[in-house]
One Martini backbone bead per residue (centre of mass of N, CA, C, O) as a GRO file, in nm:
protein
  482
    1UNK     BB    1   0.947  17.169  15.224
    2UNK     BB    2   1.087  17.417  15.219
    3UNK     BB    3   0.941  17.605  14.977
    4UNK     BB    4   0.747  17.353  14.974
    5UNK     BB    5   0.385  17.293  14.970
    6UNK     BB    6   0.093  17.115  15.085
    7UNK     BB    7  -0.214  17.075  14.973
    8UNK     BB    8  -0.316  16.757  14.751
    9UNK     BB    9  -0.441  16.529  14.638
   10UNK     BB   10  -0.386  16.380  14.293
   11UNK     BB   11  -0.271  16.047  14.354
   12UNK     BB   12  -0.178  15.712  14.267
   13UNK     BB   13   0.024  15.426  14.313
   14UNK     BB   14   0.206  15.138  14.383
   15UNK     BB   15   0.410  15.359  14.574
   16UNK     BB   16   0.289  15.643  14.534
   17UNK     BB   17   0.232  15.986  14.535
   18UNK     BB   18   0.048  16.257  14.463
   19UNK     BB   19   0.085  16.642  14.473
   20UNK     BB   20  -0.025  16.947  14.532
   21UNK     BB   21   0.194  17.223  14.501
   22UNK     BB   22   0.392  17.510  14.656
   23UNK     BB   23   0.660  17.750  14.524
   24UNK     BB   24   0.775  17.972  14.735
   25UNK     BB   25   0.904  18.284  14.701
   26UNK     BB   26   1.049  18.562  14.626
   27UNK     BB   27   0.849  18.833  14.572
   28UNK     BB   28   0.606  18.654  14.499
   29UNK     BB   29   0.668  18.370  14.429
   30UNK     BB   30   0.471  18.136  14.242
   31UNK     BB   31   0.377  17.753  14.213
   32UNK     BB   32   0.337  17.456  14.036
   33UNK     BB   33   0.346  17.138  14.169
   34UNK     BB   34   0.460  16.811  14.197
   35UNK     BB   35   0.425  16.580  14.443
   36UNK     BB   36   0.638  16.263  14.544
   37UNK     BB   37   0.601  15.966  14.737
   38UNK     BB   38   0.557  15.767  14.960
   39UNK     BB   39   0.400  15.544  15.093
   40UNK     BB   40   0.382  15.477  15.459
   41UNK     BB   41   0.433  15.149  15.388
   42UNK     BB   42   0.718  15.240  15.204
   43UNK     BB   43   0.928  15.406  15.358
   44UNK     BB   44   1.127  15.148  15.489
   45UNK     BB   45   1.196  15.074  15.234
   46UNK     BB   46   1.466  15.022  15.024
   47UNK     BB   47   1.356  14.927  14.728
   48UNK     BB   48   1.181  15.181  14.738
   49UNK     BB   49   1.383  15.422  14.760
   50UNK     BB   50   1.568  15.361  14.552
   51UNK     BB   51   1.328  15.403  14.332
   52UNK     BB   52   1.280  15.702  14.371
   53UNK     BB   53   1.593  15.767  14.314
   54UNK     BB   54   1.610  15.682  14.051
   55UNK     BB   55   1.377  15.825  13.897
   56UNK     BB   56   1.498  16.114  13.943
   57UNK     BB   57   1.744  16.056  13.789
   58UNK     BB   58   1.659  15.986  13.518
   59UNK     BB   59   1.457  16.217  13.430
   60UNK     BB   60   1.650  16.456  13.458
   61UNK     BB   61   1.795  16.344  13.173
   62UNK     BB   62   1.547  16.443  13.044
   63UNK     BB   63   1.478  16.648  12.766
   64UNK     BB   64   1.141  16.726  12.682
   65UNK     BB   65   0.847  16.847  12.565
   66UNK     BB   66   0.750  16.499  12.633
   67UNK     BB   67   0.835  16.530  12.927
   68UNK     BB   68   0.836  16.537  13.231
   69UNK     BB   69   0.968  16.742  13.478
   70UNK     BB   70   1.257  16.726  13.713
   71UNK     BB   71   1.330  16.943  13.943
   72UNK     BB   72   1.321  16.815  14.261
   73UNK     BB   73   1.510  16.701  14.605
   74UNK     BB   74   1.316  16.647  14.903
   75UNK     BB   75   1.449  16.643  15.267
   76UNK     BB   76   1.224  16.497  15.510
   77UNK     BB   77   1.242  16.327  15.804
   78UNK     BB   78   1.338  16.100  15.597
   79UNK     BB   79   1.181  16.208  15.335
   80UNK     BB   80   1.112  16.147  14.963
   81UNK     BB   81   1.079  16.416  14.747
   82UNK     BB   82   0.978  16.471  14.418
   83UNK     BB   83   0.972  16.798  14.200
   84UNK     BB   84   0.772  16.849  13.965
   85UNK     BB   85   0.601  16.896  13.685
   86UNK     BB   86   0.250  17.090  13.644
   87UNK     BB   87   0.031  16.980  13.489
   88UNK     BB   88  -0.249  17.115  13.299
   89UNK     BB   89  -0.487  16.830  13.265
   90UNK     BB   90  -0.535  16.484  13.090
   91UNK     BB   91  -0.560  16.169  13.092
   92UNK     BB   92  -0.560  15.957  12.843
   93UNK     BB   93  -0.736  15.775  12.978
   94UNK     BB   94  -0.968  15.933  13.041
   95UNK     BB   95  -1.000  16.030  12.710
   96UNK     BB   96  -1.126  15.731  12.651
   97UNK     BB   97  -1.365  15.688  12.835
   98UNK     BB   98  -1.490  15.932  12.729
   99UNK     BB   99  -1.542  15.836  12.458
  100UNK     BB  100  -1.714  15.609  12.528
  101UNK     BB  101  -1.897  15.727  12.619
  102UNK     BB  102  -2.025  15.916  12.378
  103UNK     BB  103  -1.954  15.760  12.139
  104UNK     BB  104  -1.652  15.931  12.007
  105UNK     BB  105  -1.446  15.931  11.851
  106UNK     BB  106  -1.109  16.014  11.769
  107UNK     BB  107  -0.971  16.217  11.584
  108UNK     BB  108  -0.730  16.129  11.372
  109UNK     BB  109  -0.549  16.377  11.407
  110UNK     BB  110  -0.558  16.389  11.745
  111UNK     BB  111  -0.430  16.070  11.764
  112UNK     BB  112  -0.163  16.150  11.565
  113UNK     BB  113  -0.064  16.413  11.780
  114UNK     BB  114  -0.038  16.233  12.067
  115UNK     BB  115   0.132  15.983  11.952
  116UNK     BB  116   0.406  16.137  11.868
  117UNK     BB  117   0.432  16.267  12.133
  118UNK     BB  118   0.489  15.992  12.267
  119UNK     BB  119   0.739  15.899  12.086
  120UNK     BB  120   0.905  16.116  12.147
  121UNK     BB  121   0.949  16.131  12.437
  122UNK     BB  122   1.042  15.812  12.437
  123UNK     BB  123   1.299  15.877  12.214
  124UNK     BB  124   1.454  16.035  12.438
  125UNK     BB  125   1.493  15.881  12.632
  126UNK     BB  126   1.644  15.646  12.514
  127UNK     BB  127   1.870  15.901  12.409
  128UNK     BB  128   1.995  15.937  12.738
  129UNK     BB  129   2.257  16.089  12.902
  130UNK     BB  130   2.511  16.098  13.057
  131UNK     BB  131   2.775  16.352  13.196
  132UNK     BB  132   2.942  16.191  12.952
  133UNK     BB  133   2.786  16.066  12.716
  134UNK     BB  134   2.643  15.800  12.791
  135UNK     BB  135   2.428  15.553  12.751
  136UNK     BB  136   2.149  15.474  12.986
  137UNK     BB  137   1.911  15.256  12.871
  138UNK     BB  138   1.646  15.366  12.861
  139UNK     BB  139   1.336  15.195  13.020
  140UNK     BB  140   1.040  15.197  13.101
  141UNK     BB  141   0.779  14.978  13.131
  142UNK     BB  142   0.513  15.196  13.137
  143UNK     BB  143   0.344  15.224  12.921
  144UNK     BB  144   0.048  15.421  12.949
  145UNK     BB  145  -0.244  15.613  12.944
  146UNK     BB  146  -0.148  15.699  13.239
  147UNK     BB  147   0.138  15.813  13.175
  148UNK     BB  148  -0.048  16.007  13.006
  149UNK     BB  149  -0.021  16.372  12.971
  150UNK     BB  150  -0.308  16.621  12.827
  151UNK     BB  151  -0.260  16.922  12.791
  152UNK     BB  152  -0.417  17.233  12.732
  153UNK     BB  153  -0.193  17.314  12.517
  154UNK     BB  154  -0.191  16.971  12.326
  155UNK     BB  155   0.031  16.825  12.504
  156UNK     BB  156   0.210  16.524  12.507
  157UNK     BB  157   0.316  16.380  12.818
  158UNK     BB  158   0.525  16.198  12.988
  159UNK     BB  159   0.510  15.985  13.264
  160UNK     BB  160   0.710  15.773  13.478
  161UNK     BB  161   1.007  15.631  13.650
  162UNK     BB  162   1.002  15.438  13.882
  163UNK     BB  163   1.037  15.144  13.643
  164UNK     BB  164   1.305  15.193  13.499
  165UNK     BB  165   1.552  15.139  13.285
  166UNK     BB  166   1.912  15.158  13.369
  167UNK     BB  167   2.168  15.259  13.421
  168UNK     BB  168   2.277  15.304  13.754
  169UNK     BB  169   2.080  15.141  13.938
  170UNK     BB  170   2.019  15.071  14.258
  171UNK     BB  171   1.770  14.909  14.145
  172UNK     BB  172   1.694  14.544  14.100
  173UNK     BB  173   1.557  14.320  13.901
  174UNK     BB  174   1.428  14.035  13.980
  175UNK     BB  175   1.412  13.713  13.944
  176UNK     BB  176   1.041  13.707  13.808
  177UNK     BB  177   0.996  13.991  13.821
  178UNK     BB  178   0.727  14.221  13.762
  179UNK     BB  179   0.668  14.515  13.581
  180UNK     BB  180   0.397  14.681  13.529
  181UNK     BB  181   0.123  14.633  13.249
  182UNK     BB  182  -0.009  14.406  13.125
  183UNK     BB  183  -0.149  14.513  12.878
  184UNK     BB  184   0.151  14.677  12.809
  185UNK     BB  185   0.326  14.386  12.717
  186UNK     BB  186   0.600  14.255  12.631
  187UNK     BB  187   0.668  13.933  12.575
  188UNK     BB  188   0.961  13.953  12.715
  189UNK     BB  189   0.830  14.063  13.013
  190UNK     BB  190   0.646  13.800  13.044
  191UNK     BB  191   0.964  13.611  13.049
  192UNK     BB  192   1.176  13.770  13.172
  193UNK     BB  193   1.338  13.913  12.931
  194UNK     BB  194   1.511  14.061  12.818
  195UNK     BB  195   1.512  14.457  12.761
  196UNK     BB  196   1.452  14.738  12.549
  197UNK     BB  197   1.319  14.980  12.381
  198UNK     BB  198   1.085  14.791  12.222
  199UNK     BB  199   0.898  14.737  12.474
  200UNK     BB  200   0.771  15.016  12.420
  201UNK     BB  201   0.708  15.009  12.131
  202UNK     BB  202   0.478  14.812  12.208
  203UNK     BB  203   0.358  14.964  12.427
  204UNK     BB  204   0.265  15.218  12.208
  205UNK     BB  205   0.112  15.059  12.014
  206UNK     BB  206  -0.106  15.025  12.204
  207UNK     BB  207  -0.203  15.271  12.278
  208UNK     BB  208  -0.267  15.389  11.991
  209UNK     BB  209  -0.514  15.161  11.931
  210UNK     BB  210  -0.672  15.285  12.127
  211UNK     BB  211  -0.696  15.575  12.020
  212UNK     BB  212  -0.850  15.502  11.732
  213UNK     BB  213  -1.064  15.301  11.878
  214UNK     BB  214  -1.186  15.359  12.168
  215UNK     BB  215  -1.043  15.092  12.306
  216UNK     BB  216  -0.937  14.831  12.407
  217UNK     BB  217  -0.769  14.576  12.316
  218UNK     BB  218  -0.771  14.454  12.588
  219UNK     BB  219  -0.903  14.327  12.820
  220UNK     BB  220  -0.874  14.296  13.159
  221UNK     BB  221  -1.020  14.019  13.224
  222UNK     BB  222  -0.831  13.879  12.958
  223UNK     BB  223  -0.555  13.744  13.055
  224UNK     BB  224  -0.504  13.499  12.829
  225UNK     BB  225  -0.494  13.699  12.588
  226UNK     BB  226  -0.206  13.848  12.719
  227UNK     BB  227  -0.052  13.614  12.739
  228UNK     BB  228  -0.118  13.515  12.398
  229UNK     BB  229   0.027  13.729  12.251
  230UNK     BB  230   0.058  13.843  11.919
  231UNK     BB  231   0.033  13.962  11.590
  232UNK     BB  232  -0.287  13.873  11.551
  233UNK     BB  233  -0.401  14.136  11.646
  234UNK     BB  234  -0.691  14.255  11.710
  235UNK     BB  235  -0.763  14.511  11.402
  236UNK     BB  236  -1.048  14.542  11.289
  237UNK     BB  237  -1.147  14.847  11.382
  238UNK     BB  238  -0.863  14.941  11.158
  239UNK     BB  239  -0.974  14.904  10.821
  240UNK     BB  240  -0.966  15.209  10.738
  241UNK     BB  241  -0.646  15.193  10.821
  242UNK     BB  242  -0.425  15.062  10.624
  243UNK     BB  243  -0.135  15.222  10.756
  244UNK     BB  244  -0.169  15.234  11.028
  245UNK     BB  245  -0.217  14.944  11.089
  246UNK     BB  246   0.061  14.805  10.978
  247UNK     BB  247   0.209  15.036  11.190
  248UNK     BB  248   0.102  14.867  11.465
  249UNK     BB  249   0.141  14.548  11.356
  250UNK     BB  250   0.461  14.642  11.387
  251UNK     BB  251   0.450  14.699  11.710
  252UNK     BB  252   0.316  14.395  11.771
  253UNK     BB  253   0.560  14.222  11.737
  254UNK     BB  254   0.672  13.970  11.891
  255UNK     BB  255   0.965  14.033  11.771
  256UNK     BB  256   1.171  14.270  11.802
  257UNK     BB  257   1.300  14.287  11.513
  258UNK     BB  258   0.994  14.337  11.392
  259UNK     BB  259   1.015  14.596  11.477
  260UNK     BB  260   1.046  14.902  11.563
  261UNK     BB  261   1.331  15.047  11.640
  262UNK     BB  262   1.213  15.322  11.710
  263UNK     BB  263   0.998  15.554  11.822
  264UNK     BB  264   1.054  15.768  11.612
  265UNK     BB  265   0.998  15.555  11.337
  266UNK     BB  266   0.703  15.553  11.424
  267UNK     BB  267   0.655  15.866  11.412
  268UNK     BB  268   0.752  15.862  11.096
  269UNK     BB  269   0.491  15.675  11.000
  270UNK     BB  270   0.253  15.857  11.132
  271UNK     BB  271   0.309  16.118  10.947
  272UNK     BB  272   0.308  15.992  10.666
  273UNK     BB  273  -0.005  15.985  10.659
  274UNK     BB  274  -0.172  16.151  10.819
  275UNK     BB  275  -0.355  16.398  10.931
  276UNK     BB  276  -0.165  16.617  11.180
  277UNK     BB  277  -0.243  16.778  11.460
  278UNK     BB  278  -0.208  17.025  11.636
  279UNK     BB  279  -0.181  17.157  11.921
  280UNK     BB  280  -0.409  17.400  11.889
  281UNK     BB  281  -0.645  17.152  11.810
  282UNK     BB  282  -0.626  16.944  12.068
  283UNK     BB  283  -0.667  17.149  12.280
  284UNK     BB  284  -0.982  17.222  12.135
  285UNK     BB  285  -1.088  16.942  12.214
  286UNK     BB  286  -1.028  16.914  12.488
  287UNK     BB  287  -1.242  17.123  12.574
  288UNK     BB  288  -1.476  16.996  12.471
  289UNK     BB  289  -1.464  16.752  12.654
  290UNK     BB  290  -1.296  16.885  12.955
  291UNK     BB  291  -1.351  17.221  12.996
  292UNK     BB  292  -1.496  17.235  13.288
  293UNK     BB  293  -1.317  17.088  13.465
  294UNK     BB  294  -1.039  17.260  13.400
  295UNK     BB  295  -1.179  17.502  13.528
  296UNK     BB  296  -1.228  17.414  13.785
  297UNK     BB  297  -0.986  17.357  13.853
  298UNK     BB  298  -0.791  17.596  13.805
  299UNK     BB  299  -0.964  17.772  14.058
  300UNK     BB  300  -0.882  17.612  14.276
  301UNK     BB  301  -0.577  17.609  14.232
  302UNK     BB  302  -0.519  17.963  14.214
  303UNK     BB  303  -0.600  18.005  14.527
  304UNK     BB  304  -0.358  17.813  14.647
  305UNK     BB  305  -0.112  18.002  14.483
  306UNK     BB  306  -0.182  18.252  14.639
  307UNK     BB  307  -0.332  18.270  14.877
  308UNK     BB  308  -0.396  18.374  15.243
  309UNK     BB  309  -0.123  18.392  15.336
  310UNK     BB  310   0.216  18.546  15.441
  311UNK     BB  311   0.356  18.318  15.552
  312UNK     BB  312   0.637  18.133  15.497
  313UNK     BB  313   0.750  17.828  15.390
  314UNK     BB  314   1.023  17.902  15.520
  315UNK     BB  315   1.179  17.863  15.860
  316UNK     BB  316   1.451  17.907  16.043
  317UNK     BB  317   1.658  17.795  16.234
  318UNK     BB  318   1.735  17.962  16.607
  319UNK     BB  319   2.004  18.058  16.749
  320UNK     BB  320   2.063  18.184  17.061
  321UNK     BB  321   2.188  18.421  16.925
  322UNK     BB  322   1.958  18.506  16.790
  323UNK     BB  323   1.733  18.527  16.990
  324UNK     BB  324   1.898  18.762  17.152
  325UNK     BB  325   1.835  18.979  16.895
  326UNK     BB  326   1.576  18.974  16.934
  327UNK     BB  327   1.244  19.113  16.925
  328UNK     BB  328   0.980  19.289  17.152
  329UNK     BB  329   0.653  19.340  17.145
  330UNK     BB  330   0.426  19.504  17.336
  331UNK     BB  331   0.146  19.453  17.410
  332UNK     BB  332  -0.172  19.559  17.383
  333UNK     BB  333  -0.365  19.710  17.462
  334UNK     BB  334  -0.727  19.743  17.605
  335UNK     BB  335  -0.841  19.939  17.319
  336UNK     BB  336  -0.836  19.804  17.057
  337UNK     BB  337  -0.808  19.998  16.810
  338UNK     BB  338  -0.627  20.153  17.039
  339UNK     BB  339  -0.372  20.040  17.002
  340UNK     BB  340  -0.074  19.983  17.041
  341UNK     BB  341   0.221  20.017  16.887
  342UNK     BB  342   0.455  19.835  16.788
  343UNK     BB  343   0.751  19.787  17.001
  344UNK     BB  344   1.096  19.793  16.928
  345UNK     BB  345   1.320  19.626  17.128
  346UNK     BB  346   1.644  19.553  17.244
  347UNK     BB  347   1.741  19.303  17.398
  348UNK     BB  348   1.955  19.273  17.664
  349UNK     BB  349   2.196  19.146  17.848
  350UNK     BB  350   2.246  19.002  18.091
  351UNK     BB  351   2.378  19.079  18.389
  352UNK     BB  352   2.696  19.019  18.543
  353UNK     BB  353   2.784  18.838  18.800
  354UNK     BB  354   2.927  18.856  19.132
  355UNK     BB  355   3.195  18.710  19.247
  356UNK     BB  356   3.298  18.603  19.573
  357UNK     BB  357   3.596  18.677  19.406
  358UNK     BB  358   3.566  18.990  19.289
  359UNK     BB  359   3.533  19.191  19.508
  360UNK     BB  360   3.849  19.252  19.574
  361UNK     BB  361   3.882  19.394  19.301
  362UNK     BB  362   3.691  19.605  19.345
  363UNK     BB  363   3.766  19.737  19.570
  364UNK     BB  364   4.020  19.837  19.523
  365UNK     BB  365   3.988  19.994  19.257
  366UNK     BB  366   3.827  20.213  19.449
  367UNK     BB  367   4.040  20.303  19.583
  368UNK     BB  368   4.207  20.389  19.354
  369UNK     BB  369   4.025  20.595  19.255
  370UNK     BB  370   4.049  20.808  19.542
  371UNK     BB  371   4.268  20.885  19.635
  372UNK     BB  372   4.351  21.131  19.512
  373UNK     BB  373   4.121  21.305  19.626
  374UNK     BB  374   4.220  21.259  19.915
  375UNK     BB  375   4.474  21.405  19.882
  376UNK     BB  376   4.367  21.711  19.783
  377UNK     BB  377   4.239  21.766  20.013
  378UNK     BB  378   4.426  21.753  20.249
  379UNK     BB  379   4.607  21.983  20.114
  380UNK     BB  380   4.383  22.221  20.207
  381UNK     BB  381   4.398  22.246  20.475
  382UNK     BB  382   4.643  22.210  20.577
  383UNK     BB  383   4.757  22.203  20.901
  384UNK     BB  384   4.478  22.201  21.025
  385UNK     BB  385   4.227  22.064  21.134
  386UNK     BB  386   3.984  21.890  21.095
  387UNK     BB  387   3.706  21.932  21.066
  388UNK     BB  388   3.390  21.881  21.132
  389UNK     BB  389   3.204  21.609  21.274
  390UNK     BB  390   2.890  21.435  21.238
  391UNK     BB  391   2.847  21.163  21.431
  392UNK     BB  392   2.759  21.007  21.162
  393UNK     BB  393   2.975  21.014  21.023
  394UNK     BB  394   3.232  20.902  20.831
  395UNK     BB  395   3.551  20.806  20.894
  396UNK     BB  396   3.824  20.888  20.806
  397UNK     BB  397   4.085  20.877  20.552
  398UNK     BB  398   4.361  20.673  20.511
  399UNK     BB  399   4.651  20.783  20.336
  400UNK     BB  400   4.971  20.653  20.200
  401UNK     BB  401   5.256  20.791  20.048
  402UNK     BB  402   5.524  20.794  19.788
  403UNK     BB  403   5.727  20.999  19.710
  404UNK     BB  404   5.810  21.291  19.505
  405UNK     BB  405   5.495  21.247  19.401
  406UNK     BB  406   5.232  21.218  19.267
  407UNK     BB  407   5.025  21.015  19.249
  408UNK     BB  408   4.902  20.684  19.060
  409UNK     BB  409   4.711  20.485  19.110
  410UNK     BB  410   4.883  20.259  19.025
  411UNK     BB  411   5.084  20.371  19.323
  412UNK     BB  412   4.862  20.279  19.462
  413UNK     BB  413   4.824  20.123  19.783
  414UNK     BB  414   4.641  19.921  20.028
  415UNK     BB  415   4.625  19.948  20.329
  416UNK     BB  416   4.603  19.800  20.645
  417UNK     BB  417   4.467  19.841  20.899
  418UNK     BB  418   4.423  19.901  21.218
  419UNK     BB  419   4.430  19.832  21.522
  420UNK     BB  420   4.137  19.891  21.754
  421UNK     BB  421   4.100  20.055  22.035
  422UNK     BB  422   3.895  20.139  22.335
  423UNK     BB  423   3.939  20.346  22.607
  424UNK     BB  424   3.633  20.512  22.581
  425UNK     BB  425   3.308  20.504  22.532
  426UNK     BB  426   3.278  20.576  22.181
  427UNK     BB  427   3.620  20.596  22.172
  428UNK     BB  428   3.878  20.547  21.917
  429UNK     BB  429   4.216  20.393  21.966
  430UNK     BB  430   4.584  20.411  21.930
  431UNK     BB  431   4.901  20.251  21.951
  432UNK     BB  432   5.150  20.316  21.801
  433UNK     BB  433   5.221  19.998  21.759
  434UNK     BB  434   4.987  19.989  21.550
  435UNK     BB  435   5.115  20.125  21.346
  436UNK     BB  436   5.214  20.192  21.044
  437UNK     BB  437   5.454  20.258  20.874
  438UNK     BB  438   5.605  20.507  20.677
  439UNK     BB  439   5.732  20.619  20.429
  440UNK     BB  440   5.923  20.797  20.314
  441UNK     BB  441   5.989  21.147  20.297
  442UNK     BB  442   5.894  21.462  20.198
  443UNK     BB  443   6.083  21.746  20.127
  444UNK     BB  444   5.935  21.814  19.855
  445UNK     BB  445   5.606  21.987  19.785
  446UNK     BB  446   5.406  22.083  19.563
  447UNK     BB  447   5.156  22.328  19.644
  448UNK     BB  448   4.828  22.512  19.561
  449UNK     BB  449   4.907  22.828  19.687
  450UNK     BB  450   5.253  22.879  19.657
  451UNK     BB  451   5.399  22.829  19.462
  452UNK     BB  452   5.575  22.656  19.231
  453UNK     BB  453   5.859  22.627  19.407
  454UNK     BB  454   5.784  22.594  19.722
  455UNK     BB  455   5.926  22.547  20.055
  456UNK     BB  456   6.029  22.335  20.327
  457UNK     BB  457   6.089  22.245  20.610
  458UNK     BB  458   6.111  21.975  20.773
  459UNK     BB  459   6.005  21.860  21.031
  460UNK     BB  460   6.061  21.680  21.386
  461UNK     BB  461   5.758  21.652  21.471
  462UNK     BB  462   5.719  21.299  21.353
  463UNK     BB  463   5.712  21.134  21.666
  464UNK     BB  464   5.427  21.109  21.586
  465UNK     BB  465   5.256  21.111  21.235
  466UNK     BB  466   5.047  21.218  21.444
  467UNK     BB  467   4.682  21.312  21.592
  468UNK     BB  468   4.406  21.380  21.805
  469UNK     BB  469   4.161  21.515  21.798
  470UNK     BB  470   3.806  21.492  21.973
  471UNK     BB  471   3.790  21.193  21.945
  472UNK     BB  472   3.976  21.037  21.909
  473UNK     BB  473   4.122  21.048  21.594
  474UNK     BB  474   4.347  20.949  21.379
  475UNK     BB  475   4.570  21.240  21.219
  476UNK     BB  476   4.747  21.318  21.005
  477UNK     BB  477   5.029  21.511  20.952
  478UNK     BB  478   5.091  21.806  20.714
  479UNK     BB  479   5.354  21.825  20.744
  480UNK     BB  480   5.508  21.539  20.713
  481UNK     BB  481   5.485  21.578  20.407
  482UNK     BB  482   5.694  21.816  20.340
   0.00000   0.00000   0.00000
């Protein structure tokens, strides 16, 4: 897909997938990137398809180091890929299960270092503007441990506006239906009533207790403890921790008034409890709990990246015209080894043929360009017969000229010859009144060894001006030129 090369899955979900890709430039510039498309069956949808673009137009506007980077979009054969920014890490669902399979709860600081990275990133979406400057009204929708994921040098990054709500989105959610995932939904999104910012608000404090808690809040069976959630959620496991507790028992506050007005302003209450681990500190958690994965994955992506290819990642179609001017290798001998090296040579254009309407134009063109030749023989003979010729010989060449000077190609006319009659077996003659008649006499004629101005007078006895050899082939009289 133009320099994007598709390489493996790493994902999927609701209706798109995710590839890990290679982004080839030139100069040997190579990169990993993350390719998001449609699902085969959700190709032709076109509700599928708007929600795609919407994607991409809102992430585009956000710009923040806690928010996965949409880099391009590109489309072939009418399908669209969305080109994202490729972190290698694990997604926080991933490292909360493993610490539970450990039984090894996640250290107070390195989930207060990843909540509030969740929270910036969150507060910078909903404070994005478009190109003008007017705010955009991002909400997520879909806040959850799967669509955080933690990168290898510490830092927490959201990722998925796939069913954001936005001004100016193409896709509108029908009155009813539900987007999002059920159990980290705030109460005014499962009543399909509008949702601001506050909703994500909702649903990042979800994700928070789950953090320090190293266990989801609602379990995913008890579908109507998640209906039925209130203030009063259960946050038991939170009692050693009771300013953390207070401040995520108000971000699951039922009434959006009673949440924290902005994912920023609940950042900014979780930091200062402390203590808040650096990037470079849950960095090293994380290769701790699952540093083997990542350098396996690792290896793996680099060889993908490196690639044992030479071959472009992209060719431009070639038009008729680049074809013809393209060069061609003559095969290698059969010496193996000594093979031939290829050479390039530059193919011709075919040659083009003469049809049969432009014959006599070249017919004409050659009279016209020998005239000259045989006129200078010509006068070379002098007086005396022509030569002799033998049997084979072609016949005498005929031609007359006009003017007081040698005339010039552009001035040769080419005549039609005489009909030409036969007196006796193999030999060929004409009556005086088959020929045709001769332009104007030349008095005077400059001829080559006679001398700068030398002349003679006409003869009279140029009626006919010519006479026959000794084959009866008429011959002009080099005197009637004179």
């Amino acid at each position: 897909m133009g320099p994007y090369r598709l390489l493996s899955p790493i994902g999927s979900g609701g209706f798109g997938q995710v590839f890990l890709g290679r982004h080839a430039g030139p100069h040997g510039f190579s990169r990993l990137v993350a390719l998001k498309g449609l699902a085969a069956e959700k190709q032709d949808e076109l509700e599928a398809v708007a929600m795609l673009i919407d994607e991409a137009r809102i992430a585009s506007r956000v710009q923040h180091p806690n928010v996965v980077q949409m880099l391009d979009v590109v489309e072939q054969a009418s399908r669209i890929w969305l080109v994202m920014e490729h972190v290698h890490g694990e997604t926080l669902a991933r490292l909360i299960a493993r610490t539970a399979e450990r039984g090894e709860p996640i250290p107070q600081a390195v989930a207060s270092g990843i909540a509030c990275g969740v929270l910036r990133g969150l507060h910078a979406a909903h404070e994005a503007t478009d190109p003008s400057g007017r705010p955009l009204g991002i909400v997520h929708r879909d806040v959850s441990p799967h669509n955080v994921i933690v990168s290898a040098h510490g830092v927490a990054r959201v990722l998925d506006f796939g069913i954001a709500k936005a001004a100016g989105r193409l896709s509108v959610t029908r009155h009813g239906q539900l987007k999002g995932k059920l159990l980290y939904m705030a109460p005014e999104q499962l009543t399909v009533d509008p949702v601001d910012r506050r909703a994500d608000v909702y649903a990042a404090a979800v994700l928070v207790s789950e953090l320090y808690a190293g266990r989801r809040l609602i379990e995913p069976r008890d579908v109507q403890a998640a209906l039925d959630r209130s203030s009063e959620t259960d946050l038991g496991s939170l009692t050693e921790l009771p300013v953390l507790r207070s401040i995520i028992a108000r971000g699951l506050a039922k009434n959006p008034a009673d949440r924290h007005p902005t994912a920023g302003a609940m950042a900014d209450a979780i930091e200062a409890c402390g203590p808040l681990a650096s990037d470079r500190e849950v960095a090293g958690w994380l290769r701790g709990l699952v540093g083997d994965e990542l350098a396996a994955r690792q290896l793996a992506w680099e060889s993908n990246i490196e690639g044992t290819s030479q071959e472009p990642a992209h060719v431009p179609a070639l038009s008729d015209a680049t074809v013809s001017a393209l060069v061609i290798a003559p095969p290698p001998t059969a010496r193996g080894s000594d093979a031939a090296a290829s050479i390039r040579v530059p193919v011709p254009p075919p040659p083009a043929r003469y049809s049969s309407a432009r014959w006599p134009m070249v017919v004409g063109a050659s009279a016209l360009a020998m005239a000259p030749v045989a006129i200078v023989i010509l006068l070379r003979w002098g007086d005396g017969d022509a030569p002799a010729q033998s049997p084979s010989a072609a016949p005498a060449v005929e031609t007359s000229i006009s003017g007081s000077a040698m005339p010039t190609p552009s001035a040769v006319v080419p005549i039609d010859p005489p009909a030409i009659s036969t007196t006796r077996p193999g030999v060929a003659s004409a009556s005086p009144t088959d020929i045709a008649p001769l332009g104007p006499r030349v008095d005077r004629l400059s001829v080559p060894g006679e001398g700068m101005h030398s002349s003679r007078p006409a003869p009279r006895d140029c009626d006919p001006p010519y006479k026959l050899d000794q084959r009866g082939v008429k011959v002009l009289k080099l005197e009637c030129l004179r």
